[in-house]
C-alpha positions in Angstrom: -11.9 -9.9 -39.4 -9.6 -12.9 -38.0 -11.0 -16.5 -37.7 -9.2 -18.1 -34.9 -10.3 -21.6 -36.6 -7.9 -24.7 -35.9 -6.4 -22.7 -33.0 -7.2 -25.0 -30.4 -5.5 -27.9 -31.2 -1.9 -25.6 -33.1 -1.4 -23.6 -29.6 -3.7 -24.5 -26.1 -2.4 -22.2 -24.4 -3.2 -19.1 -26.4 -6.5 -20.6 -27.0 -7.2 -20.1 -23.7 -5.9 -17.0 -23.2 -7.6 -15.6 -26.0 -10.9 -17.2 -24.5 -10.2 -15.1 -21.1 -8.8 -11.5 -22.5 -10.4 -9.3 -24.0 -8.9 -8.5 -27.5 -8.8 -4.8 -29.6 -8.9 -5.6 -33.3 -8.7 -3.3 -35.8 -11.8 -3.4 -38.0 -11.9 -0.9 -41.4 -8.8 1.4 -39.5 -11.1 2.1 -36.2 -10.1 -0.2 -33.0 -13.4 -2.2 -31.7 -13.5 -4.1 -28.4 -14.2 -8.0 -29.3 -15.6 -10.0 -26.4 -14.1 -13.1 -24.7 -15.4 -16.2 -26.1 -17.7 -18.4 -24.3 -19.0 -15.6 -21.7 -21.8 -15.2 -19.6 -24.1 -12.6 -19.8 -23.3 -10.6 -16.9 -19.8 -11.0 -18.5 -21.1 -9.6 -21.8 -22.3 -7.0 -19.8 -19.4 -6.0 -18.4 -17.7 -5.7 -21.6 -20.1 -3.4 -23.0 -19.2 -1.4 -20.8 -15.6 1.2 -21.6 -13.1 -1.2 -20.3 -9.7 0.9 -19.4 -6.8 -0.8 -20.4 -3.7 -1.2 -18.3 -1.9 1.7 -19.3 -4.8 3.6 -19.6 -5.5 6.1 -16.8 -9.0 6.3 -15.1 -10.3 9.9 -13.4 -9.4 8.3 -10.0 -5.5 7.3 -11.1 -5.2 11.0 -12.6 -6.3 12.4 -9.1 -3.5 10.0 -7.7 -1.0 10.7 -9.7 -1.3 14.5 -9.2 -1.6 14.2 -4.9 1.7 12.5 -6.1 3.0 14.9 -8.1 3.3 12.9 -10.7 3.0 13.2 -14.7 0.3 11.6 -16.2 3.2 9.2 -18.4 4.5 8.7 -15.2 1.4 7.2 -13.5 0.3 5.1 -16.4 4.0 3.4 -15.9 3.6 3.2 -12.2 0.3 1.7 -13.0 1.5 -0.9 -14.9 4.6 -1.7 -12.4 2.0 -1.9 -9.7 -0.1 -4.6 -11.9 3.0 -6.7 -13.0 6.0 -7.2 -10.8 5.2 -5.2 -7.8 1.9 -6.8 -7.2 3.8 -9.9 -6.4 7.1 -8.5 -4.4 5.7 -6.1 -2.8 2.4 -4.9 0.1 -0.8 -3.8 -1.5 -0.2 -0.2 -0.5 2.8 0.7 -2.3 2.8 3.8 -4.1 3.1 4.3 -7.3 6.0 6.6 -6.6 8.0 3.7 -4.4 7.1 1.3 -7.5 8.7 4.2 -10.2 11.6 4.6 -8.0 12.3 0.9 -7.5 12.3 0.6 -11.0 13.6 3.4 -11.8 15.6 3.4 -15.1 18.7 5.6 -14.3 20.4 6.4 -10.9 18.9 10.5 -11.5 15.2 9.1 -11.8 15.9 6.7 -8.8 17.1 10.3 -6.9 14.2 11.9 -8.2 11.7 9.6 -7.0 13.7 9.4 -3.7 13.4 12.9 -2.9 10.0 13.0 -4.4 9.0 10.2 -1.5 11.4 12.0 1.2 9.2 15.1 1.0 6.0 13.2 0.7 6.6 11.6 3.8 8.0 14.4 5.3 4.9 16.6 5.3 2.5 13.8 5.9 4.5 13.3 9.2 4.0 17.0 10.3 0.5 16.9 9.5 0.3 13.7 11.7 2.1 15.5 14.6 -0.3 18.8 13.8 -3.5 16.3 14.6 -1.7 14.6 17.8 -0.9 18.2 19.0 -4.7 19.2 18.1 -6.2 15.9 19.5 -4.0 16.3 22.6 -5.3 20.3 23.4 -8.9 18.7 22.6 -9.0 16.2 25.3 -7.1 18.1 27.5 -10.1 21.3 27.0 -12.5 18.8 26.9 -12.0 16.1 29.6 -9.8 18.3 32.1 -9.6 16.9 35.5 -9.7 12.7 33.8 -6.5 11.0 33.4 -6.7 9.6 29.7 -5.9 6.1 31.6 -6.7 5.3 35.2 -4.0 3.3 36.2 -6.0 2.8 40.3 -6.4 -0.6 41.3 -4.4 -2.0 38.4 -1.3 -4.4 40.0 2.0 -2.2 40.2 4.6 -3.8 37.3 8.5 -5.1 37.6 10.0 -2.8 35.0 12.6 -0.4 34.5 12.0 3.2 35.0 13.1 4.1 31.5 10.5 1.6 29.9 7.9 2.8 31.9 8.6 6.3 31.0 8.3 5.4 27.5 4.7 3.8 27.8 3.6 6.5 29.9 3.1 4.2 33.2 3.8 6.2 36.3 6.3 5.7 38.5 4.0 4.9 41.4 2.8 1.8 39.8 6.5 0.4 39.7 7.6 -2.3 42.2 10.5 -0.7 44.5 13.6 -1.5 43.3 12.0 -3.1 40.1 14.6 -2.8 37.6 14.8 -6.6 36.8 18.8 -7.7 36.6 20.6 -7.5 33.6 22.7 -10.7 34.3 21.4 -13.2 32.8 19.9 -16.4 35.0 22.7 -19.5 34.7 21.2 -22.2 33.0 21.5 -25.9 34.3 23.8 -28.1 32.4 22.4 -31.1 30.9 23.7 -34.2 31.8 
């Protein structure tokens, strides 16, 4: 086994590190898990424990990897990407087939991952239009004769007729002649 002994004061830094992580050394050919130095015992618990390393793929990131379509080599990669540089360019919900296409190692796998996310998105936007159109013939069967929003006694609104086509507000609740003017209002000069 290796004695870390006089490492402290040759190199702090690793010290340190080798204080925090959790090291795999090779004992008699056969890998054991060594724990951290200095731990507490609910940290000595945890490390008793299987610990999965980085590029190591739990049950949950094989199920993600196949919704994906991905390969299991490919998910371990994505995995690590999503730990190392993605986790600090980019939003907590990236997937990991955004992460293998941003670093994608050829302009065929950047294609491939491309069309992999195209078709992804794709079909989760038809099955997002699929439950509007369902939702919509629910409350329609279900609440007939109620307006989904009751727009009596609310003040009528200055806006154009196109905008308030686009948020739904009826026409009756426009001011005649609302359209505000597209010129825009002179501004006094400063003396």
């Amino acid at each position: 086994m290796t004695k870390f002994v006089g490492l402290r004061s040759h190199c702090p830094t690793l010290a340190v590190a080798l204080m925090v992580v959790p090291l795999a050394l090779a004992v008699d050919g056969a890998a054991a898990q060594a724990r951290p130095l200095g731990t507490t015992q609910e940290q000595k618990t945890q490390t008793n424990t299987r610990e999965v390393g980085a590029n190591e793929l739990t049950a949950r990131d094989r199920l993600i990897g196949d919704i994906w379509g991905l390969s299991h080599e490919e998910m371990a990669r994505a995995k690590v990407l999503l730990q190392g540089p993605r986790a600090n360019f980019s939003v907590e919900n990236l997937s990991p087939v955004e992460a293998l296409g941003i670093h994608a190692r050829s302009d065929a796998e950047r294609r491939k991952y491309a069309e992999m996310f195209a078709r992804a998105f794709h079909a989760d936007v038809e099955r997002s239009l699929a439950w509007n159109s369902a939702y919509q013939e629910a409350i329609g069967r279900l609440y007939p004769n109620e307006p989904i929003v009751d727009f009596r006694g609310l003040p009528k609104v200055n806006a154009p007729v196109g905008s308030a086509d686009a948020m739904n507000v009826p026409r009756s609740m426009l001011i005649e002649g609302g359209a505000p003017s597209s010129a825009q209002p002179v501004r006094e000069q400063r003396r």
